[in-house]
C-alpha positions as CSV (number, residue, x, y, z in Angstrom):
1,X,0.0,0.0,0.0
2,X,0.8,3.6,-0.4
3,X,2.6,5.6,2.5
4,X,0.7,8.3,3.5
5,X,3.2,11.4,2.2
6,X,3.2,15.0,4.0
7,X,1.9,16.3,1.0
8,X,-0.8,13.4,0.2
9,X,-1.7,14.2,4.4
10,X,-2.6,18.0,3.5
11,X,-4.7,17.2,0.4
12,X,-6.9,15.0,2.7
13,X,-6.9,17.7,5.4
14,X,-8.1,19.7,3.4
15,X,-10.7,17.4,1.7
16,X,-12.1,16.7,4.8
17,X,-11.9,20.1,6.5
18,X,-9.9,18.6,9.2
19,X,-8.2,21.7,11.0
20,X,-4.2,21.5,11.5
21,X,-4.6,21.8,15.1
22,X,-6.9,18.4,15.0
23,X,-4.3,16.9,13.0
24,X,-2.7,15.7,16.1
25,X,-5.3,12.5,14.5
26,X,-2.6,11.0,12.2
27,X,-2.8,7.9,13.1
28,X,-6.3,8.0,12.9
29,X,-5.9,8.9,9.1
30,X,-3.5,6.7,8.4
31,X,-5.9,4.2,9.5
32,X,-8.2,5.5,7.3
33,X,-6.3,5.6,4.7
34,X,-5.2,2.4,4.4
35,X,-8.7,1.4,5.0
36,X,-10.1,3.5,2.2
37,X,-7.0,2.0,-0.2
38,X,-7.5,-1.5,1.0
39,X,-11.3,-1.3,-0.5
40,X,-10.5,0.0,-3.7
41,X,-8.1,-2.7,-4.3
42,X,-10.8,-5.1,-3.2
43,X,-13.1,-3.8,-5.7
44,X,-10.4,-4.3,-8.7
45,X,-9.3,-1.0,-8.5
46,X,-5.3,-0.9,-8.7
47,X,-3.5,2.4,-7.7
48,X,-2.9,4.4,-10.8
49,X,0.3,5.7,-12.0
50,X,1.0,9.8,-10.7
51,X,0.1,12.7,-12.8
52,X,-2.5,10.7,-14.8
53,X,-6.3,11.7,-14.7
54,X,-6.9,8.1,-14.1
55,X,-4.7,8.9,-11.0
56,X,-7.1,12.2,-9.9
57,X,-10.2,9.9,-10.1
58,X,-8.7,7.3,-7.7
59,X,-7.5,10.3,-5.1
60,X,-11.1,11.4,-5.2
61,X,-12.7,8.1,-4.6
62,X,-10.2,7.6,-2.0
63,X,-11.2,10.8,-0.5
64,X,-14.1,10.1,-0.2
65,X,-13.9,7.0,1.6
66,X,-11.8,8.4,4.0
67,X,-14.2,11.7,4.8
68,X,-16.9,9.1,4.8
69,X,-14.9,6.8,7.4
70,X,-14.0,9.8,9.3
71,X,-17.2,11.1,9.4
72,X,-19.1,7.8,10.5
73,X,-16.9,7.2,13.8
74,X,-19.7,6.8,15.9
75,X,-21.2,3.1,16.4
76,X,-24.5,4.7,15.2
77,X,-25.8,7.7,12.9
78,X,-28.5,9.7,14.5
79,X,-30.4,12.6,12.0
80,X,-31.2,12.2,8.4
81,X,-30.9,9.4,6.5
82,X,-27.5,8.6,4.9
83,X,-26.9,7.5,1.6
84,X,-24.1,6.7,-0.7
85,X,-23.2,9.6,-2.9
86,X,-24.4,8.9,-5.9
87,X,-21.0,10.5,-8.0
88,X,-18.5,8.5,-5.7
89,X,-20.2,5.2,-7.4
90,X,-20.0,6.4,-10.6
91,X,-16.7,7.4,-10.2
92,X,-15.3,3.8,-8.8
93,X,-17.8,2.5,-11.2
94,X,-15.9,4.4,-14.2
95,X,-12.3,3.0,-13.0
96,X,-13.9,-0.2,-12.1
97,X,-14.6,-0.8,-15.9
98,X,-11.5,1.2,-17.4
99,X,-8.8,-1.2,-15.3
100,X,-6.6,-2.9,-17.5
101,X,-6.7,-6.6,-17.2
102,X,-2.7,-8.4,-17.2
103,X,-2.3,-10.2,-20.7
104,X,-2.0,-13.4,-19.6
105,X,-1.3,-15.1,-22.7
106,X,-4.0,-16.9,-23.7
């Protein structure tokens, strides 16, 4: 899996709207980061190659999943009814379909 970089860190800080001074939770979002990683290659999505905009769709999804995670702490929700977003599955949908499969010779 991917390490967690200083500068991967402060695009997820900021995509969650996680204030420096609460970033004192790193381990917490290295956890769920390597949660949120560990499901899209369970769903056939590989990590994509830097600098690619295969590459900016993946960071979103994984985003995503770890706002969602981080979000969703408590053992139950309380208030509205939750619901999947509806462009996150489209999204892992898109790079679910576009992955290229190994040529394995046959």
């Amino acid at each position: 899996m991917s390490e967690l970089t200083e500068a991967r860190q402060k695009s997820l800080l900021a995509y969650c709207r996680i204030d420096a001074a609460e970033a004192d939770e790193s381990d917490l979002l290295q956890t769920l980061y390597d949660s949120a990683l560990s499901y899209m290659e369970q769903a056939g999505v590989s990590e994509p190659a830097d600098g690619t905009p295969r590459r900016a769709q993946y960071d979103l999804c994984v985003n995503y999943l770890v706002l969602d995670a981080y979000d969703r702490r408590d053992v139950t929700i309380t208030g509205t009814i939750a619901a999947e977003n509806p462009a996150f599955r489209r999204m892992l949908n898109q790079l679910k379909l576009t992955e290229s499969v190994p040529d394995s010779g046959t």
